[in-house]
N, CA, C and O of each residue as an XYZ file, in Angstrom:
820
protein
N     117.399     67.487    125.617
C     116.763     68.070    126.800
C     115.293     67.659    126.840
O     114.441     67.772    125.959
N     115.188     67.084    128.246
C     113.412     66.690    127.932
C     112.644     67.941    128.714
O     113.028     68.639    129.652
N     111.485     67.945    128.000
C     110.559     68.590    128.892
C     109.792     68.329    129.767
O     109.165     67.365    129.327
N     109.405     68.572    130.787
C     108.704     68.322    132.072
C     107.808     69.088    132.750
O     108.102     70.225    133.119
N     106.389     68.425    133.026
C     105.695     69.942    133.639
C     105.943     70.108    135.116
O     105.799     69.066    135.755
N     106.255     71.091    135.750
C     106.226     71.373    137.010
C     105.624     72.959    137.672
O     105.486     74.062    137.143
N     105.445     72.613    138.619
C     104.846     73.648    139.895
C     105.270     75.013    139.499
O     106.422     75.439    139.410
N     103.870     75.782    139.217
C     104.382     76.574    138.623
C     105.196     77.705    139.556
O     105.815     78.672    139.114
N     105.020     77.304    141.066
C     105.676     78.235    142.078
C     106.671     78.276    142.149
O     107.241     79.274    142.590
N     107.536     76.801    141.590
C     108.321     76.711    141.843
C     109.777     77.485    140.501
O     111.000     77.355    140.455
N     108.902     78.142    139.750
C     109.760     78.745    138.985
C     109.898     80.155    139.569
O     109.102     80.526    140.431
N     110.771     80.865    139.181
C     111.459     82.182    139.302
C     111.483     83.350    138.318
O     112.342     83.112    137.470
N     110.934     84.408    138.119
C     111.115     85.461    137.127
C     112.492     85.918    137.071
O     113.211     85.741    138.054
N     113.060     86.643    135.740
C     114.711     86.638    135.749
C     114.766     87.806    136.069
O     115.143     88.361    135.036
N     114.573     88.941    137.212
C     114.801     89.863    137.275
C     115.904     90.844    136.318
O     115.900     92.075    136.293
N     116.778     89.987    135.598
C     117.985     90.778    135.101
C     117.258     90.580    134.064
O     118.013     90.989    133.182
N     115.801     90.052    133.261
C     115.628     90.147    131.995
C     115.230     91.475    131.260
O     114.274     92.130    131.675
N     115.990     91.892    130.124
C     116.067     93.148    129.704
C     114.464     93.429    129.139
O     114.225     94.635    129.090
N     113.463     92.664    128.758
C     112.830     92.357    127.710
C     111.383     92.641    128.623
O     111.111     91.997    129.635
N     110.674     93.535    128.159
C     109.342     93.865    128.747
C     108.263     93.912    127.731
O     108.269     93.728    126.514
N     107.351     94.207    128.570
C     105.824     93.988    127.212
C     105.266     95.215    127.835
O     105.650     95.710    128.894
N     104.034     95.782    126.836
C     103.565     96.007    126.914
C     101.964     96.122    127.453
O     101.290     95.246    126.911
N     101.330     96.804    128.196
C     100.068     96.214    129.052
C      99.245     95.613    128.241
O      99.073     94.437    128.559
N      98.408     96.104    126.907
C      97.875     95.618    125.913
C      98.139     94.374    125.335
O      97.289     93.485    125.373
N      99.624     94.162    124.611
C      99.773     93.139    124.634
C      99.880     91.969    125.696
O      99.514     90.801    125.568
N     100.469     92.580    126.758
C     100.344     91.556    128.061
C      99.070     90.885    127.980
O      98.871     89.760    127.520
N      98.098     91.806    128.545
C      96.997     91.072    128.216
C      96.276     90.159    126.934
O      95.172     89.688    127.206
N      96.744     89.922    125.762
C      96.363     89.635    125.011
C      97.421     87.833    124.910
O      97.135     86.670    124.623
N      98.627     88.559    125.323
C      99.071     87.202    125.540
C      98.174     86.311    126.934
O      97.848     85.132    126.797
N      97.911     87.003    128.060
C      97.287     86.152    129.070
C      96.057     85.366    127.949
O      96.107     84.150    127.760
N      95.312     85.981    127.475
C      94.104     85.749    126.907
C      94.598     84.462    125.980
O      93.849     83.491    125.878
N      95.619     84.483    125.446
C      95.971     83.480    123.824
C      96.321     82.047    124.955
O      96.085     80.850    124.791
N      97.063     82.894    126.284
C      97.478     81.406    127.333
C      96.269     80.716    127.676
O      96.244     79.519    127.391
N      95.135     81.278    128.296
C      93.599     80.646    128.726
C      92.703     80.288    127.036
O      91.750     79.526    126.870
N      93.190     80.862    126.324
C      92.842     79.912    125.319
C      92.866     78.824    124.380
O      92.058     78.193    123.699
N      94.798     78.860    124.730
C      95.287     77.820    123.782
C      96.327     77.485    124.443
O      97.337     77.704    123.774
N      96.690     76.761    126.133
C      97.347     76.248    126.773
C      98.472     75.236    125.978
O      99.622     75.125    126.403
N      98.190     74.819    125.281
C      98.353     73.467    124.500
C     100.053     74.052    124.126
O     101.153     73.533    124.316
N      99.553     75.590    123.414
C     100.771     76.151    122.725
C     102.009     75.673    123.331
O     102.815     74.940    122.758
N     102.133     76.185    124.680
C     102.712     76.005    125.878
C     103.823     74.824    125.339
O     104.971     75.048    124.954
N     103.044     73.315    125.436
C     103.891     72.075    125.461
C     104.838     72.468    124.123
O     106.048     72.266    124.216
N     104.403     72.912    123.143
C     105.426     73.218    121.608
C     106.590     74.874    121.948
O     107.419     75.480    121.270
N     106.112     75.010    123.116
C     107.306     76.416    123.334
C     107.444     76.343    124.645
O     106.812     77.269    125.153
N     108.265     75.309    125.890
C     108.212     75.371    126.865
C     108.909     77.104    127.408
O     109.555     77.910    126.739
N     108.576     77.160    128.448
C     109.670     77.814    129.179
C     110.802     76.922    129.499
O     110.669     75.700    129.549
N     112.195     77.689    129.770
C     113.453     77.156    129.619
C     114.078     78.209    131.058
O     114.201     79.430    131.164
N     114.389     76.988    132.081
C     114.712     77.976    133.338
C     116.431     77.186    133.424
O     116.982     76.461    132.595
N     116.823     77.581    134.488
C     118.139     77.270    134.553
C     118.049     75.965    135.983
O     116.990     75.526    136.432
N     119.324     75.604    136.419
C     119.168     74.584    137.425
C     118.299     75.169    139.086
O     118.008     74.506    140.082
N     118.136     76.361    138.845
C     117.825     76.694    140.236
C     116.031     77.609    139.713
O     115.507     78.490    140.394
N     115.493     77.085    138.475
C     114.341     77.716    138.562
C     113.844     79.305    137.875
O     112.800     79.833    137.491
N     115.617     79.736    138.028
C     115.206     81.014    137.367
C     115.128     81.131    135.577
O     115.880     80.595    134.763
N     114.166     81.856    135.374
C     113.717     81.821    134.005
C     114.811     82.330    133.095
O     115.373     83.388    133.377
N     115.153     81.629    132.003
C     116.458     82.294    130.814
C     115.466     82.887    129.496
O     115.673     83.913    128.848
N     114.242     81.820    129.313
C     113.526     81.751    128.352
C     111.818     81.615    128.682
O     111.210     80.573    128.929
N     111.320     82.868    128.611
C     109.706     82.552    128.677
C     109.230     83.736    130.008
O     108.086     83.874    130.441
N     110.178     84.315    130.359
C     109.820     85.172    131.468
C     108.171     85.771    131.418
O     107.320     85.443    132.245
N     107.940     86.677    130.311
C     106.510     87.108    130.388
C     105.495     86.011    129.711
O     104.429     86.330    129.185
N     105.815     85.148    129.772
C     105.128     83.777    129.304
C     104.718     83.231    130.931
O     103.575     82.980    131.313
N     106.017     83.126    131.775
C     105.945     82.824    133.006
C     104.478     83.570    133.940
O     103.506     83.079    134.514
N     104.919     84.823    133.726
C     104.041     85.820    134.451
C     102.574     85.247    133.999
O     101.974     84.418    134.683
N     101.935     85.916    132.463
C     100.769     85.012    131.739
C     100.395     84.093    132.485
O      99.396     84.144    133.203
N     101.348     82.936    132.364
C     100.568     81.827    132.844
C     100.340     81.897    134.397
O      99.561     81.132    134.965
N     101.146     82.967    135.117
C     100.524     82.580    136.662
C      98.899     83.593    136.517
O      97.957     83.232    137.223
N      98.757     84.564    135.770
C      97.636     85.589    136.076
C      96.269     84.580    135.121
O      95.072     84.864    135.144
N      96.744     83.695    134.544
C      95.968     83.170    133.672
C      95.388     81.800    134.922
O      94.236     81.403    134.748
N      95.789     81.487    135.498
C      95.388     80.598    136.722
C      96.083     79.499    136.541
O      95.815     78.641    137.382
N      97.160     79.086    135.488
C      97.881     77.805    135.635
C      98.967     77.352    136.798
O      99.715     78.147    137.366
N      98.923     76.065    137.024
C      99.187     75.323    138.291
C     100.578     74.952    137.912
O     101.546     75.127    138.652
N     100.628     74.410    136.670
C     101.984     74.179    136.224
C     102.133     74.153    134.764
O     101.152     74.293    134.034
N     103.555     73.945    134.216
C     103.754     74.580    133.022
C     105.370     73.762    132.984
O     106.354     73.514    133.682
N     104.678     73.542    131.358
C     106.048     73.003    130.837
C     107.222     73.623    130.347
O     107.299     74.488    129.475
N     108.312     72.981    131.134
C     109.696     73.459    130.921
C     110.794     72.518    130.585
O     110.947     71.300    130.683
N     111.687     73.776    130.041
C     113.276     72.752    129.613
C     114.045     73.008    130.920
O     113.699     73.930    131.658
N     115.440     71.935    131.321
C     116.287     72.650    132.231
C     117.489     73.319    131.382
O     118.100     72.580    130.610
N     117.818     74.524    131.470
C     119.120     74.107    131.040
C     119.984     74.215    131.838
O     120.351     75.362    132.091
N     120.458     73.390    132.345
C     121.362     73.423    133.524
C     122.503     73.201    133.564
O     123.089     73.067    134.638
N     123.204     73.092    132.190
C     124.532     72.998    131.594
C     125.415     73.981    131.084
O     126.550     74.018    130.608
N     124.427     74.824    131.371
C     125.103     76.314    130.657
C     125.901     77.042    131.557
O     125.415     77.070    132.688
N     127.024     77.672    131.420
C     127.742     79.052    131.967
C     126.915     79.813    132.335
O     125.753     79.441    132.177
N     127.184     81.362    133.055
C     126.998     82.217    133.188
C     126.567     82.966    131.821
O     125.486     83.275    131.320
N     127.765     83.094    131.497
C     127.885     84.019    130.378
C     126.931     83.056    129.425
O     125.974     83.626    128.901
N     127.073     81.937    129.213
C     125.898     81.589    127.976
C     124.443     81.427    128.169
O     123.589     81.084    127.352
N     124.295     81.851    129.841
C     122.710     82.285    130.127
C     122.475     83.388    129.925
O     121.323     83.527    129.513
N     123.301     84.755    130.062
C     123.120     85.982    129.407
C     122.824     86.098    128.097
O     121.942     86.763    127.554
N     123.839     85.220    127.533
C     123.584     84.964    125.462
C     122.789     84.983    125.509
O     122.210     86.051    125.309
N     121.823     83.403    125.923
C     121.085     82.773    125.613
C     119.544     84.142    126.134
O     118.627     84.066    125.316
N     119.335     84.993    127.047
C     118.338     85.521    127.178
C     118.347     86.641    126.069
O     117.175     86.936    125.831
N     118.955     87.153    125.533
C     119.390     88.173    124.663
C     118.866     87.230    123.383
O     117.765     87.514    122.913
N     119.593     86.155    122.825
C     119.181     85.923    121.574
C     118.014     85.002    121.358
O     117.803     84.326    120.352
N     117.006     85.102    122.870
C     115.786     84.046    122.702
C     114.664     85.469    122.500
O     113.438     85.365    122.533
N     115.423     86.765    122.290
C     114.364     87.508    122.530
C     114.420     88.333    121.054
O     113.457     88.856    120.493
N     115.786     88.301    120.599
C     115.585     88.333    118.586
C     114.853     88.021    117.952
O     114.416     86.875    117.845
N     114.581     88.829    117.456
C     113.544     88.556    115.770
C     114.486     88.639    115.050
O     114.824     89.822    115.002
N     115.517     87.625    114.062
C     116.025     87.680    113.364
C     115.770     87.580    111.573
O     116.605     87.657    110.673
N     114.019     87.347    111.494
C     113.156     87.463    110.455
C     112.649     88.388    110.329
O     112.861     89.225    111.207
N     111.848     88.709    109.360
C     110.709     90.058    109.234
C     109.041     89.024    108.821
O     108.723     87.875    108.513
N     108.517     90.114    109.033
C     107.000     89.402    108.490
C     107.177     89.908    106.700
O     107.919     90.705    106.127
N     106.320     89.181    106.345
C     106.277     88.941    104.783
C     104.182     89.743    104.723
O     103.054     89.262    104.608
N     104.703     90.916    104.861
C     103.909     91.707    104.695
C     102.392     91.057    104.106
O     101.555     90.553    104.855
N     102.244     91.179    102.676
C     101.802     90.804    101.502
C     101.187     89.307    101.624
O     100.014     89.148    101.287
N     101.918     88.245    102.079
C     101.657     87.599    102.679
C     100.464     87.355    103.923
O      99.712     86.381    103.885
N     100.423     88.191    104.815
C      99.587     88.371    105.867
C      98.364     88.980    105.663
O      97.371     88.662    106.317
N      98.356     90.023    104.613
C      97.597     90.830    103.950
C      96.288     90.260    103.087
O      95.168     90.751    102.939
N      97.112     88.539    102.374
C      96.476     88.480    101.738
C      95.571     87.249    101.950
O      94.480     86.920    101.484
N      96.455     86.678    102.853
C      95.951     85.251    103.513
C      95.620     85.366    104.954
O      95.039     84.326    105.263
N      95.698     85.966    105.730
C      95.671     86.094    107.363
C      94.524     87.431    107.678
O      94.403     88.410    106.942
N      93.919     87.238    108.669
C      92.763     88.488    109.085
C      93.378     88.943    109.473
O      94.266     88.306    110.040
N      93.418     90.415    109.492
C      94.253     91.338    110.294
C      93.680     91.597    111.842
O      94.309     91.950    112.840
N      92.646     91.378    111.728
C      92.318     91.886    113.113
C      92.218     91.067    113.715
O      92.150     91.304    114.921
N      92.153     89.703    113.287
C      92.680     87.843    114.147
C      94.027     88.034    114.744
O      94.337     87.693    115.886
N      94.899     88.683    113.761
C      96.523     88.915    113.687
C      96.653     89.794    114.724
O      97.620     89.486    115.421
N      95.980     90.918    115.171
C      95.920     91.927    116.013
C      95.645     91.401    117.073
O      96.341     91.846    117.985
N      94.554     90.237    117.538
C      94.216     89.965    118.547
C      94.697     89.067    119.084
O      94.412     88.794    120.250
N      95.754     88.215    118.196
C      96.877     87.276    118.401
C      98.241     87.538    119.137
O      99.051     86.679    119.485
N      98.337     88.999    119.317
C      99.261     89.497    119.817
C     100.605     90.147    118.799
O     101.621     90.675    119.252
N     100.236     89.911    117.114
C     100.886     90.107    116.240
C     101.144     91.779    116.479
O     100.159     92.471    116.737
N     102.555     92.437    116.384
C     102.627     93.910    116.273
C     102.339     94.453    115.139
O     103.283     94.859    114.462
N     100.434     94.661    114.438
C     100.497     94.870    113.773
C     100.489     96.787    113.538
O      99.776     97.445    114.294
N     101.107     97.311    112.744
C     100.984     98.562    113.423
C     100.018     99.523    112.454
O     100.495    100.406    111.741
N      99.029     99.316    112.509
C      98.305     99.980    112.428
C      96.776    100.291    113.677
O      96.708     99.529    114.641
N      95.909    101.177    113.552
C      95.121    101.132    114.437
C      93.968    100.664    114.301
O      93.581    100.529    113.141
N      92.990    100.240    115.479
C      91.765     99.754    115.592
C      91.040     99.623    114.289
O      90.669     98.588    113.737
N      90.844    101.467    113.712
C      89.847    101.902    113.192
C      90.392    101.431    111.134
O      89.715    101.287    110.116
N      91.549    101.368    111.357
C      92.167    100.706    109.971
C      92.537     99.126    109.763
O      92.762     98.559    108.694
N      92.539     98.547    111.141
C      92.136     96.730    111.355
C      90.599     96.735    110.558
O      90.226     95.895    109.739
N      89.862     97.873    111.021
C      88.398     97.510    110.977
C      88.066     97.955    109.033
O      87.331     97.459    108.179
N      88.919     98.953    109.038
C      88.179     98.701    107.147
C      89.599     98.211    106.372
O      90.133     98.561    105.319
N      89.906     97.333    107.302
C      91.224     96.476    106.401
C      89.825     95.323    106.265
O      89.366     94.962    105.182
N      89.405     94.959    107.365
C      88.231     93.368    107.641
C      87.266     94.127    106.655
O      86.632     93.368    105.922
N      87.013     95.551    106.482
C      85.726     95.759    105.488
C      85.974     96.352    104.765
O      85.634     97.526    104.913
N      86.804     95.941    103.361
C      86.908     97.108    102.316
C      86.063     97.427    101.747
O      86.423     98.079    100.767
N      84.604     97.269    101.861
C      83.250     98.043    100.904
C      82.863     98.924    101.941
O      81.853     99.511    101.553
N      83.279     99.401    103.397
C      82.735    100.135    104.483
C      82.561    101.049    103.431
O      83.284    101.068    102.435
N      81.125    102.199    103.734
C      80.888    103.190    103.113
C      80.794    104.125    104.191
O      80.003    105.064    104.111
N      81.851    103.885    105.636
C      81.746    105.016    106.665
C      82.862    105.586    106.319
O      83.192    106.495    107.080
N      83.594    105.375    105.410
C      85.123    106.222    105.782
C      84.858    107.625    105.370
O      83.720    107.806    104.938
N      85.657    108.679    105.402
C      85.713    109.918    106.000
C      85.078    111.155    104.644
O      84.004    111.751    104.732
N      85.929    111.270    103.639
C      85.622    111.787    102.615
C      86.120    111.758    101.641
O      87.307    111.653    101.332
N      84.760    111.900    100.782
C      85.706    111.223     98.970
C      86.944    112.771     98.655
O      86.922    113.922     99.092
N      87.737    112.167     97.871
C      88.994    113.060     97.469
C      88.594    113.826     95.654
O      87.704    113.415     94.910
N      89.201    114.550     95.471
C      89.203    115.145     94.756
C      90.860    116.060     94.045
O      91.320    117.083     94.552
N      91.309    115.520     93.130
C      93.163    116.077     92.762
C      92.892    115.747     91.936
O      92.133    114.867     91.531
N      93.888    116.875     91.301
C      93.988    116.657     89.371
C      95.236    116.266     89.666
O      95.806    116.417     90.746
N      95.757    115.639     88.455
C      97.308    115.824     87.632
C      97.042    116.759     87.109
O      95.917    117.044     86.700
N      97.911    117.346     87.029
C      98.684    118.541     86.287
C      99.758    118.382     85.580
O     100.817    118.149     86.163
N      99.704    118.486     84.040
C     100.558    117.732     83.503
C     102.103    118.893     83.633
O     103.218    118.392     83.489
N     101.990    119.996     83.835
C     103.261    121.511     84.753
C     103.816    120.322     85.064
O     104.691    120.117     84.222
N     103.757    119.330     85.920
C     104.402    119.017     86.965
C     105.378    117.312     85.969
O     105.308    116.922     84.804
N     106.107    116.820     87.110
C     106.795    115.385     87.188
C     105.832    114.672     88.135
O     105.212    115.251     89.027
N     105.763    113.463     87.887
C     105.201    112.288     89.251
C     105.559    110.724     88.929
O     105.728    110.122     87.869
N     105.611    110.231     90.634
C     105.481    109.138     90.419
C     104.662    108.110     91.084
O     104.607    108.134     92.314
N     103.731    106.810     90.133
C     102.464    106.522     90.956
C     103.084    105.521     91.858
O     104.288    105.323     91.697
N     102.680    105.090     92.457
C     103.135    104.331     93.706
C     102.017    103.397     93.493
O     100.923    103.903     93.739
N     101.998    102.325     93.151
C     100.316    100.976     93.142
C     100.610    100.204     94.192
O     101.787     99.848     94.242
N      99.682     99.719     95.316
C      99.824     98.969     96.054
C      98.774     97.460     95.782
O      97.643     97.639     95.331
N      99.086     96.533     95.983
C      97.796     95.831     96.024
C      97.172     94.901     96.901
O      96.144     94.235     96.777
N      98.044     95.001     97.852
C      97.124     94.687     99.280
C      96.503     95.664    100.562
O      96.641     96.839    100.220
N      96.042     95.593    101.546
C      95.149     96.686    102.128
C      96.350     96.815    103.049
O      96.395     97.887    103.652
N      97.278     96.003    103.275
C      98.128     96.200    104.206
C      98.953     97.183    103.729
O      98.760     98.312    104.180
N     100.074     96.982    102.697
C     100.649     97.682    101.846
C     100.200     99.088    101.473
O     101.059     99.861    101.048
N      98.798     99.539    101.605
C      98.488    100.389    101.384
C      98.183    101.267    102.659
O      98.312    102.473    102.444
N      97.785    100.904    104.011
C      97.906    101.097    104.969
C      98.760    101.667    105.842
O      98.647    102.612    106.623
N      99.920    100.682    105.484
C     101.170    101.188    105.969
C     101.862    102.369    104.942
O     102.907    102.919    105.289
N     101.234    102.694    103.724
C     102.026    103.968    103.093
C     100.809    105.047    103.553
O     101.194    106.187    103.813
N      99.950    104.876    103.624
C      98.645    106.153    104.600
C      99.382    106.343    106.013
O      99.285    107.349    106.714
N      99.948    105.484    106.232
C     100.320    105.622    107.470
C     101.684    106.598    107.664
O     101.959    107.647    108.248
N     102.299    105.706    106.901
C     104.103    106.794    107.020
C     103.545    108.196    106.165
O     104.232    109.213    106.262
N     102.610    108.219    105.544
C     102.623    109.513    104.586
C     101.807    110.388    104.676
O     101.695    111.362    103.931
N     100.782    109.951    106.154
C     100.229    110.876    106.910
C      98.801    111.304    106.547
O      98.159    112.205    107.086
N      98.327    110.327    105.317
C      97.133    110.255    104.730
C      95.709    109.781    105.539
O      95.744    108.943    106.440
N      94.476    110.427    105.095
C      93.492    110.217    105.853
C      92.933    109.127    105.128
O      93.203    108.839    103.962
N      91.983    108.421    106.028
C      91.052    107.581    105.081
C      89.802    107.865    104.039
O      88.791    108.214    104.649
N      89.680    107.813    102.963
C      88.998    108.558    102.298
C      88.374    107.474    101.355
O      88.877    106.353    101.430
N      87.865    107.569    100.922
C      86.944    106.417     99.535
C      86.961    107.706     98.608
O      87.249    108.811     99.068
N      86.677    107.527     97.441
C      86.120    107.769     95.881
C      84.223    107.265     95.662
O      83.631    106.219     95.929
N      83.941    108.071     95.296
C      82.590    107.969     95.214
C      82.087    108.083     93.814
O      82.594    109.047     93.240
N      81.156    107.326     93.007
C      80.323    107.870     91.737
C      79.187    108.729     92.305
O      78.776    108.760     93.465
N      78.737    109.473     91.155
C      77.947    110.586     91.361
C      76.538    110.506     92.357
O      75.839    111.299     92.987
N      76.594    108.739     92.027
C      75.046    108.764     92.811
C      75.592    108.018     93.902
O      74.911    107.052     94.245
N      77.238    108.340     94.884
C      76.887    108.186     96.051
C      77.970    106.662     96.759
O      78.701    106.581     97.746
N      77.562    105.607     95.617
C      78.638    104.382     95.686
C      79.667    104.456     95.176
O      79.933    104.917     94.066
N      80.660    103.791     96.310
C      82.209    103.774     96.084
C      82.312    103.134     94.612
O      81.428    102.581     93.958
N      83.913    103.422     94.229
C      84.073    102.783     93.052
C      84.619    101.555     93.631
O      84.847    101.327     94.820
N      84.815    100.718     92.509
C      85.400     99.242     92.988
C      86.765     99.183     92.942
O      87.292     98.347     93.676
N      87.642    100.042     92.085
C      88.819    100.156     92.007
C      89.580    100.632     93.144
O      88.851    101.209     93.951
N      90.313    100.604     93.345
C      91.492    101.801     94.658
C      91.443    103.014     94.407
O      90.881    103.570     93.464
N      92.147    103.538     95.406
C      92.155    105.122     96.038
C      93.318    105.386     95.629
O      94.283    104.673     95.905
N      93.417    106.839     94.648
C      94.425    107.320     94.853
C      94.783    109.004     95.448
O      94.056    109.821     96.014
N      96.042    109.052     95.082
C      96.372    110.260     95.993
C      97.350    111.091     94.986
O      97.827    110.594     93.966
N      97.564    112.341     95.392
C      98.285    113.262     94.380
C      99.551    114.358     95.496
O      99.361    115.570     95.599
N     100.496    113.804     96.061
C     101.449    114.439     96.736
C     102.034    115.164     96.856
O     102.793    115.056     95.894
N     102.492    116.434     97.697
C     103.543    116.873     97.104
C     105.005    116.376     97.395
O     105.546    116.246     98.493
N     105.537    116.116     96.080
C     106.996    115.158     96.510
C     107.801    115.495     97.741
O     107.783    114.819     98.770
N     108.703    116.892     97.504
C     109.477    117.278     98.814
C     108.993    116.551    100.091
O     109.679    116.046    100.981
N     107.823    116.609     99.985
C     107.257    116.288    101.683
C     107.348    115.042    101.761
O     108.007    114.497    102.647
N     106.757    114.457    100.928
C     106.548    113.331    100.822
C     108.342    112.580    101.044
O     108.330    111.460    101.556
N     109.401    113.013    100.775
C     110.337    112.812    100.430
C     110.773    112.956    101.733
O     111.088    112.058    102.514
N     110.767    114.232    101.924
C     111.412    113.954    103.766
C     110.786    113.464    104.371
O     111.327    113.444    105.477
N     109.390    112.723    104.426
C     108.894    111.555    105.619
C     109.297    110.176    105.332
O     109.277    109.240    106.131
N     109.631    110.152    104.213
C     110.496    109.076    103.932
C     111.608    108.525    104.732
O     111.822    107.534    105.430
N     112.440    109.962    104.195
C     113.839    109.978    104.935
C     113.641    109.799    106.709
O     113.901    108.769    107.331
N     113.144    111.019    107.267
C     112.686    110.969    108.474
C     112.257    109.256    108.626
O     113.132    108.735    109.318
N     111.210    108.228    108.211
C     111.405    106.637    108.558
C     112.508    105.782    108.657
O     112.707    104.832    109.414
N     113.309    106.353    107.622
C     114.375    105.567    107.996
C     115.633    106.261    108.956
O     116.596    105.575    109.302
C-alpha cells in the first residue's frame, strides 16, 4: 500500500468510530501535530475507498484544527465491511503495557506528560518527580515500628514506582527532614495500617 498526501477536505471522520479523546489530551495532540508534522508521514492516516477514516480519526480532526492542508494517507480499499469494523477496533488496542521503571528512569516525566503519554499521576507530582531535592513538599513524617506488631517493607526505586504506590495508597507528599531543617538524601518511608492498606489493593484490582 503506498502512501499519498492528499486534500485534507477531502477526507471524512468515521462517525461509527467508538474511540474518543479527551479535551486535554486533544489538545496536546493538536500541539505534538504543529510541532512535529513530520510524525504524520511514519503513521499515515488509513481511510477507506470513499475517504472515510478506519485509522487516524482524532489524528484527522488535530490536523484540520492545527491548520494542515493535507495529510498523508493509506487507501485501504480492499477490505470488507466487516474487516473495516476489525480493523477500527484493533487500530485502537494497546496490546503492550509501558515498562514503568523504564520511563522513570530514562524519560522526563513531565516531557512524557506533555507528549500526550497517559501518565497518571498529577501536575503537582510530574513537578517533584522533575525535582526530587524540592524542599516545598508538605510535611516531614514521623512513625515508629513497633516491634507488637508484623510488617512488610515495600522498597521502591524509581520516583515513578513510588508515585504510583502514594497514589493507590492514598499517601500525601511528605519529605524527612534532619534536625537543622535539610531533607535526608535517602527515601521516604511510611508505616501502614495493613487491613486498609489491603483492601485498596483489592478495591485496584
Amino acid at each position: 500500500m503506498n502512501i499519498v498526501k492528499r486534500p485534507i477536505d477531502e477526507l471524512k471522520l468515521n462517525p461509527d468510530n467508538p474511540r474518543h479523546i479527551k479535551q486535554d489530551k486533544y489538545k496536546k495532540l493538536v500541539a505534538s501535530i504543529r510541532e512535529f508534522p513530520e510524525m504524520l508521514d511514519l503513521r499515515p492516516i488509513v481511510v477507506d475507498s470513499e475517504g472515510i477514516v478506519l485509522g487516524g480519526n482524532m489524528r484527522l480532526r488535530a490536523c484540520k484544527e492545527a491548520g494542515l492542508k493535507e495529510v498523508p494517507v493509506i487507501y485501504a480499499d480492499q477490505l470488507t465491511e466487516e474487516q473495516k469494523r476489525e480493523f477500527i477496533i484493533k487500530d485502537n488496542v494497546g496490546f503492550g503495557e509501558w515498562d514503568w521503571d523504564v520511563l522513570g528512569n530514562e524519560w522526563d516525566p513531565v516531557v512524557l506528560d506533555a507528549w500526550g503519554l497517559d501518565v497518571p499521576f498529577s501536575k503537582d507530582e510530574l513537578t517533584e518527580m522533575a525535582n526530587p531535592d524540592n524542599a516545598d513538599t508538605e510535611n516531614p513524617f514521623a512513625t515508629e515500628i513497633d516491634k507488637e506488631n508484623n510488617y512488610v517493607v515495600l522498597k521502591f526505586d524509581t520516583d515513578i514506582d513510588w508515585i504510583q504506590a502514594k497514589t493507590l495508597l492514598g499517601l500525601r507528599t511528605e519529605t524527612a527532614r534532619r534536625a537543622n531543617g535539610k531533607p535526608w538524601s535517602s527515601g521516604i518511608g511510611r508505616v501502614l495500617d495493613g487491613p486498609k492498606a489491603i483492601a485498596k489493593l483489592s478495591n485496584a484490582n
